[in-house]
C-alpha positions in Angstrom: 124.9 117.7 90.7 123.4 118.3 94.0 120.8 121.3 92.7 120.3 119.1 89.7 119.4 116.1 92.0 117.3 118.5 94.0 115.2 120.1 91.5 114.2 116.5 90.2 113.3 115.5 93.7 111.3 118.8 93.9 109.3 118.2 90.9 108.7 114.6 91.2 107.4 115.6 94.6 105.0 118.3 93.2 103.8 116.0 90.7 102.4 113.3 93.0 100.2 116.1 94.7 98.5 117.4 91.4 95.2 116.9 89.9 94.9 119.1 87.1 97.1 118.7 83.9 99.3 121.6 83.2 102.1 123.6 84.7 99.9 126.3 86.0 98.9 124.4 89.2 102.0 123.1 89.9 103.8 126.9 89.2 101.4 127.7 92.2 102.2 124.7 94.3 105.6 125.3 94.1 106.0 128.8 94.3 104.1 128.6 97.5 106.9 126.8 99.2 109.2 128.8 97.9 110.8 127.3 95.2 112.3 129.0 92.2 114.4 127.7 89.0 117.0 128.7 87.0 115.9 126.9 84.5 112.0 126.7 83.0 110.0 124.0 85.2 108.8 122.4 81.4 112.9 121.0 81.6 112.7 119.6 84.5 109.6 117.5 83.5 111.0 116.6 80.6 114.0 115.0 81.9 112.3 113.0 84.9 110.4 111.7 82.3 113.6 110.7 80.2 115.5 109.1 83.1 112.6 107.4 84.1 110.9 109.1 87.1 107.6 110.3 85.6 105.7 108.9 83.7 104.0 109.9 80.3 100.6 110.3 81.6 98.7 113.7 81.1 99.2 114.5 84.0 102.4 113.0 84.8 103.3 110.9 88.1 106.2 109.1 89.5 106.8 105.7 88.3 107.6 102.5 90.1 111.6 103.3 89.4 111.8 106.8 90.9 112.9 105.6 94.7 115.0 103.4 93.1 116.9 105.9 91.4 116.9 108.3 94.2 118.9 105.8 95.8 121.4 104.9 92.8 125.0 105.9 93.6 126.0 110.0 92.0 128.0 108.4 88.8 125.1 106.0 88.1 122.3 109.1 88.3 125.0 111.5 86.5 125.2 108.7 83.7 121.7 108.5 83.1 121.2 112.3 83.5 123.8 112.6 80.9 121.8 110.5 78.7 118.7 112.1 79.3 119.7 115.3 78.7 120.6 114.5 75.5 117.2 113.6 74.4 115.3 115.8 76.6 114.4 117.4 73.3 112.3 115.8 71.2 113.6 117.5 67.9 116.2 115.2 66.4 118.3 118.5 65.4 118.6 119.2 68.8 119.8 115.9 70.2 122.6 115.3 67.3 123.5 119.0 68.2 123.6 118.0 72.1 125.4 114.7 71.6 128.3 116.7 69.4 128.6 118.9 72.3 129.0 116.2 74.7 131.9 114.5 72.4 133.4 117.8 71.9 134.0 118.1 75.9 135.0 114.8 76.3 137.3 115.6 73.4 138.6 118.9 74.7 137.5 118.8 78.1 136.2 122.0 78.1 133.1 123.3 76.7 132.9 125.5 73.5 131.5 129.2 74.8 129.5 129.2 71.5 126.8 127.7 73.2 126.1 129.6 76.6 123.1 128.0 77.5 123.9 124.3 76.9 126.7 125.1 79.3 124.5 126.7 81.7 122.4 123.3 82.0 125.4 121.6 82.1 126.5 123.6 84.8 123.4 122.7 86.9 123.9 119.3 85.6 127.3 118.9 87.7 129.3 118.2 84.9 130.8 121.5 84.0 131.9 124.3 86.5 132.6 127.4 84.4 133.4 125.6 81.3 135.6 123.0 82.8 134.8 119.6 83.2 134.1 119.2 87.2 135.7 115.5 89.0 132.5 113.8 89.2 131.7 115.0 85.1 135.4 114.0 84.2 134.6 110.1 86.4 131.5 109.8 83.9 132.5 111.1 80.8 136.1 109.8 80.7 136.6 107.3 83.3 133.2 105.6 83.0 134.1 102.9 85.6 134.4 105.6 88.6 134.6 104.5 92.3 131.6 106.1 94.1 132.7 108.1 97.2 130.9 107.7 100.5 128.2 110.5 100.6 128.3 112.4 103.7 125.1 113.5 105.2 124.3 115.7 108.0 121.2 113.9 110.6 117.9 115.3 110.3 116.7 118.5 112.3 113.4 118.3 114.4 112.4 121.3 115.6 108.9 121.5 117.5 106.2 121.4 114.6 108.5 121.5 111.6 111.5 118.9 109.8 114.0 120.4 108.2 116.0 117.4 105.9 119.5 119.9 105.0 121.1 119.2 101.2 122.8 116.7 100.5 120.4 113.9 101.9 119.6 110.6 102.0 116.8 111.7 99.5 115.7 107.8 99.3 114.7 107.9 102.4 113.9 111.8 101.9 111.5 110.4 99.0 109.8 107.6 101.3 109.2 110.3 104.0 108.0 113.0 101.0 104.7 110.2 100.8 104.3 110.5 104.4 104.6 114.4 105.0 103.5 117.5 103.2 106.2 119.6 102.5 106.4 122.9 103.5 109.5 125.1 102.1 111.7 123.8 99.4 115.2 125.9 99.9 118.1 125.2 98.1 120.3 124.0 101.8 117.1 122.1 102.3 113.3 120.7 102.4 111.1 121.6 105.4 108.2 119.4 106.1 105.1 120.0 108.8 104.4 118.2 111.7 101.7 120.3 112.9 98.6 117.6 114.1 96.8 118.3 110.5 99.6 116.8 108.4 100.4 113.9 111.7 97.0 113.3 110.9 97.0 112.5 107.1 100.5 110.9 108.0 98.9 108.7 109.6 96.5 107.6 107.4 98.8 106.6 105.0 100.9 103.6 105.6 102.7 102.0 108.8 103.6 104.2 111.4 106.4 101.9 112.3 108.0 102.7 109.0 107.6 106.3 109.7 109.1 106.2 113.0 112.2 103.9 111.7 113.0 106.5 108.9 112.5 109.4 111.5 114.7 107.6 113.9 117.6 106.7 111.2 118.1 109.9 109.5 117.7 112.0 113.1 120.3 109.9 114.7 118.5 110.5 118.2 115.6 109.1 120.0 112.7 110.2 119.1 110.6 112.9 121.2 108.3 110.9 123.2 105.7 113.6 122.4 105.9 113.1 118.7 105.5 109.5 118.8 102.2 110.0 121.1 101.0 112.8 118.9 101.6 110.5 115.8 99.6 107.3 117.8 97.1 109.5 118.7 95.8 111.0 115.7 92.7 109.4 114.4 91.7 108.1 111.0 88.2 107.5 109.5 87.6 105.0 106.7 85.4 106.2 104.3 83.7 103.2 102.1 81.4 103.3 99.2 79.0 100.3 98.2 76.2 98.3 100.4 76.3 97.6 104.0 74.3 94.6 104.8 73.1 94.3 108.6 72.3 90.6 109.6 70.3 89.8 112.8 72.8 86.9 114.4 76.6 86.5 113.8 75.9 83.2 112.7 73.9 84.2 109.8 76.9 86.4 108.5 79.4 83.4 109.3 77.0 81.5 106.8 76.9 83.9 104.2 80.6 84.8 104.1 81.4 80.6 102.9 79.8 82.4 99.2 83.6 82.7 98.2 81.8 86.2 96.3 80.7 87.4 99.4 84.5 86.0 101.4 86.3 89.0 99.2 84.2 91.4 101.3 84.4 93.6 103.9 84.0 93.2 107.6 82.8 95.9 109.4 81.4 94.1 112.5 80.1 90.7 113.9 77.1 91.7 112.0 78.1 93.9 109.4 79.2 93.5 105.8 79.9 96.4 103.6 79.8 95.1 99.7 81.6 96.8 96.7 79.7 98.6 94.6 80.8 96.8 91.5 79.9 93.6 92.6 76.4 95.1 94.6 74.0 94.1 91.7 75.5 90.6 91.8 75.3 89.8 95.1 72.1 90.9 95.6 70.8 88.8 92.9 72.9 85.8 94.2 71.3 86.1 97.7 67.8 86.3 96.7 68.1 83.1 94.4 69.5 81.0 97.4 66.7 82.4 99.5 68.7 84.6 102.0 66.9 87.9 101.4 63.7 89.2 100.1 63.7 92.4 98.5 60.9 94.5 99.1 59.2 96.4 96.1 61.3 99.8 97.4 64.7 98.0 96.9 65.2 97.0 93.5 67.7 95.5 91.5 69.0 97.3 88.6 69.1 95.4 85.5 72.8 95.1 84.1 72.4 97.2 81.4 71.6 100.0 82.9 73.7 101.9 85.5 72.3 103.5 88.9 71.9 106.8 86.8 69.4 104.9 84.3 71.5 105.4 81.7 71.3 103.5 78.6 74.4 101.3 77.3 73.7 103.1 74.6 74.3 106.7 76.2 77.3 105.0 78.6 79.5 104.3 75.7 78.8 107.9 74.3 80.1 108.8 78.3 82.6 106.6 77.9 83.9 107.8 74.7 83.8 111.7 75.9 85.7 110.9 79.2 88.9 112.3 79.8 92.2 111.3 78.6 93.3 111.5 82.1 91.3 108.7 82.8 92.7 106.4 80.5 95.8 103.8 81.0 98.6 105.4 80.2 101.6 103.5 78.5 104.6 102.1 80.1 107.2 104.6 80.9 110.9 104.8 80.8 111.1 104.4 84.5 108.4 101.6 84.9 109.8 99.1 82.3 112.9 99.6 84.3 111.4 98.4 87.2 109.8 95.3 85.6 112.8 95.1 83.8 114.6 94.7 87.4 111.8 92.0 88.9 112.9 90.2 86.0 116.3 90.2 86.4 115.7 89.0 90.2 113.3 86.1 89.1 116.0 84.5 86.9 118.8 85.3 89.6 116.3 83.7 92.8 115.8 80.8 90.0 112.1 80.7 90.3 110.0 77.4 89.1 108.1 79.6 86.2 110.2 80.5 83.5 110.6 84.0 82.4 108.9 84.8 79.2 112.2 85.6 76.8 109.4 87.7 74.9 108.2 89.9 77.9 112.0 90.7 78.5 112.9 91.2 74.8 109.9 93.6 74.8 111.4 95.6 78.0 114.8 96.3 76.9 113.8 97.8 73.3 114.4 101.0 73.1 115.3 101.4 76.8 118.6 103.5 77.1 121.5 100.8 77.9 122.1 103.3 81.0 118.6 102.2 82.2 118.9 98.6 81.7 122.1 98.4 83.4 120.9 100.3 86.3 118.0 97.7 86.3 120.7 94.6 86.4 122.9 96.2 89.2 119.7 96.3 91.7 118.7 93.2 91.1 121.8 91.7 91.7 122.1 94.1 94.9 118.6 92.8 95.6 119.3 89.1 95.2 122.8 89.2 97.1 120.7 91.0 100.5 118.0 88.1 100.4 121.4 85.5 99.6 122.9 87.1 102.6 120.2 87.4 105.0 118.4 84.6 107.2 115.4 84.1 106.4 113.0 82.6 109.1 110.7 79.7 107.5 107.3 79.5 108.2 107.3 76.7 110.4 103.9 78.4 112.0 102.1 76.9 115.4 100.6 73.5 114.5 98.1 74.0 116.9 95.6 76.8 118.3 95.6 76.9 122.2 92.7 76.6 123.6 93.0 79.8 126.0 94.0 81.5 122.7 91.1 81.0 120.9 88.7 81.9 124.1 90.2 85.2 124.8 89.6 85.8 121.1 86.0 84.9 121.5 85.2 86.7 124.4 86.6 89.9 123.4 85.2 89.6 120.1 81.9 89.1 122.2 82.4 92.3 124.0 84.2 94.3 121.2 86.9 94.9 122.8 90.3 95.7 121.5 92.6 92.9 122.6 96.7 92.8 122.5 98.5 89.9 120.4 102.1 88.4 119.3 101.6 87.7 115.6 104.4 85.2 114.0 104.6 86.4 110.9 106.3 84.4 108.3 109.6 85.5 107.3 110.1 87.7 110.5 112.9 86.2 113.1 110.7 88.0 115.6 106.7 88.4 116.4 105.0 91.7 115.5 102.8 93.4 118.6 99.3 94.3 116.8 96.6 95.8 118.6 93.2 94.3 117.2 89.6 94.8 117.3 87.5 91.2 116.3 85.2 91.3 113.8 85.1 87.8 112.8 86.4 84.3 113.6 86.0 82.0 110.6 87.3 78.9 109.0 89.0 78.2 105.9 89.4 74.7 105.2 91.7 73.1 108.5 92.2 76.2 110.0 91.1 79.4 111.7 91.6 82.9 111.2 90.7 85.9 112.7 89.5 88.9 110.6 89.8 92.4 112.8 90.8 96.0 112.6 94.5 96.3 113.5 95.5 100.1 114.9 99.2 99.5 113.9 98.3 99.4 110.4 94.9 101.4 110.5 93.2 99.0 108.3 91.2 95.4 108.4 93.8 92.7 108.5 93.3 88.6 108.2 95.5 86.5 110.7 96.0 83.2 111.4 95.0 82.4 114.8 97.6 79.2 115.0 100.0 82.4 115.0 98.8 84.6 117.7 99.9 84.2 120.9 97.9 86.4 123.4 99.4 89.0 125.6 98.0 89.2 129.2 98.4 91.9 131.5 101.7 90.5 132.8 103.4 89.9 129.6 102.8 93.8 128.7 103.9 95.4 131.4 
């Protein structure tokens, strides 16, 4: 169970790194790390894609359902492995030939040695050992109401520029970290992830450090390094943007520009600095030279709508569009992703939300979805839904007002550029968050203000509402 679990995880986590169709990359990718089957790597794809943690694309990714079913219970995953592996093959000879064999054992409860290599998957499977059925096969093929045992998991291992996450893990939390951190060695006691400054770096750049830190801190069961946290705060990132900066002359003018709600959806690079999408370029460009706020000189032109920045035809883009890759296209629903929406569903009705659920949408979902699947998708949400029932939730009774002082020291150190330190009361947190933020902009929207700046925790531009920030001086810092 526990290679079979592995391998999965191993393959899903190749599979979110490619960008080429085909095994032949991902043969490379893997066998750099130092990974090696016993069973083809085609299998393995196959079944993540009939359990539900890839999806059907050309070149296949995880789905919305995978970290979910990491984190399922070993009789749940075991039942829907079982299930998968029965159709794993598309021929239908093969799958009534697969599901005999299955009744046989539960039957007998021992495999037939007429079929040696349907055992040996079984084998890596977990639910025969030799040709016996093993306790956790024998809970899910004749029990099929098993108590789950506690999994026992050994903490983390950090060890100067390296991770090393020993089998069996937490691999929820294992996966979460895998989107974080680029693996290095994949060894059957264990994965081994970098944490030279390169991969800190990329790290970094993609998603909340606090949540790194908090799964780092969890699965180690120690205090983290002081030297990792530094060299994880310390690593730069640089946004990289495509579409039109426009530079105004005073603050004011941007401030008066930005109430166009087309030109509100765009980004804020500085007091005086907008950077516009390039789909929407061509149509704000047109909009502010009709109300008079730019003149375009005879070098700056705007492109007529039928013809893209290439001067193609629409005649010669549909011919580009038709010989575009299938990779390109929208792929279908998967297994794994109806699952998931299957699941939101299940928690709308249970949180009795205002809208109704469309009976259709959910019909549509559970059709030909394995029952394993949908009742997978029904235990979360009612997991999900007794955590929220459970939990106190703060409500978002906000600060009615904006201090005065609060709204100065924004000023002047949006004046000055200057990065300034803030309590932000977010709604739904007991507690405030510490944010560090750099002022672009302070606008209004309808009665109240907000404050548009870069924040370093999240390494992005974020929108707050200033009758939610209280300022941190010197004093309350320290």
């Amino acid at each position: 169970m526990i290679n079979c679990v592995w391998n999965l995880f191993v393959v899903c986590s190749a599979e979110r790194r490619q960008g080429k169709p085909g095994y032949k990359n991902i043969y490379r990718w893997l066998k750099r790390r130092q990974y090696f089957s016993q069973i083809n790597l085609g299998f393995w794809v196959r079944l993540a894609q009939k359990i539900g943690l890839l999806d059907h694309a050309l070149i296949p990714r995880p789905t919305a359902w995978t970290p979910f079913w990491f984190g399922l219970p070993p009789t749940k995953q075991l039942t829907l492995l079982v299930e998968g592996w029965v159709h794993v093959n598309s021929n239908t000879t093969h799958q009534k030939l697969r599901g005999k064999f299955i009744e046989s054992i539960i039957i007998k409860q021992h495999a037939n040695p007429s079929y040696p290599s349907l055992i040996r998957q079984l084998q890596i499977l977990g639910i025969l050992e030799n040709d016996r059925l093993t306790p956790l096969g024998r809970a899910v093929l004749i029990e099929q109401n098993p108590d789950d045992p506690q999994p026992g998991y050994q903490p983390w291992e950090l060890k100067e520029d390296r991770l090393f996450i020993p089998m069996p893990c937490n691999l929820e939390l294992a996966w979460a970290l895998d989107s974080y951190l680029e693996p290095l060695e994949f060894r059957p006691d264990g994965f081994i992830y970098s944490l030279k400054d390169d991969s800190l770096r990329l790290a970094r750049q993609k998603g909340d450090l606090d949540y790194l830190l908090g799964i780092l801190a969890i699965v180690c069961r120690q205090e983290l390094p002081g030297s990792l946290k530094a060299r994880l705060e310390g690593q730069p990132t640089i946004g990289i943007f495509s579409g039109l900066v426009l530079e105004f002359s005073d603050p004011l003018e941007m401030k008066r520009v930005r109430r166009l709600p087309l030109m509100r959806r765009q980004r804020v690079l500085s007091p005086r600095h907008i950077v516009v999408e390039t789909q929407t370029a061509h149509k704000a460009l047109k909009l502010l030279k009709r109300r008079g706020e730019i003149s375009l000189s005879e070098n700056v032109k705007i492109l007529p709508l039928g013809i893209n920045h290439e001067g193609n035809s629409p005649t010669e883009q549909s011919r580009q569009a038709r010989r575009q890759d299938k990779s390109s296209r929208t792929p279908p629903l998967s297994n794994g992703d109806r699952a998931f929406l299957l699941m939101l569903l299940h928690l709308a009705k249970n949180l009795e939300v205002t809208r109704e659920v469309p009976y259709e949408l959910s019909e549509w979902l559970q059709k030909d979805l394995p029952q394993s699947l949908q009742k997978a998708a029904l235990d979360q949400a009612n997991t999900f839904h007794q955590h929220l029932t459970t939990t106190d939730g703060s409500k978002d009774e906000g600060l009615k007002v904006v201090a005065g002082d609060v709204l100065v020291n924004l000023q002047t150190a949006l004046e000055r550029q200057e990065t300034i330190e803030i309590l932000y009361h977010k709604p739904g947190r007991s507690s405030p968050e510490r944010r560090r933020v750099l002022p672009s902009l302070i606008e209004q929207r309808g009665a109240r203000l907000y404050l548009i700046g870069y924040c370093h925790l999240r390494r992005d531009q974020r929108t707050f509402r200033i009758d939610r920030i209280e300022i941190l001086d010197e004093r309350s810092s320290m």
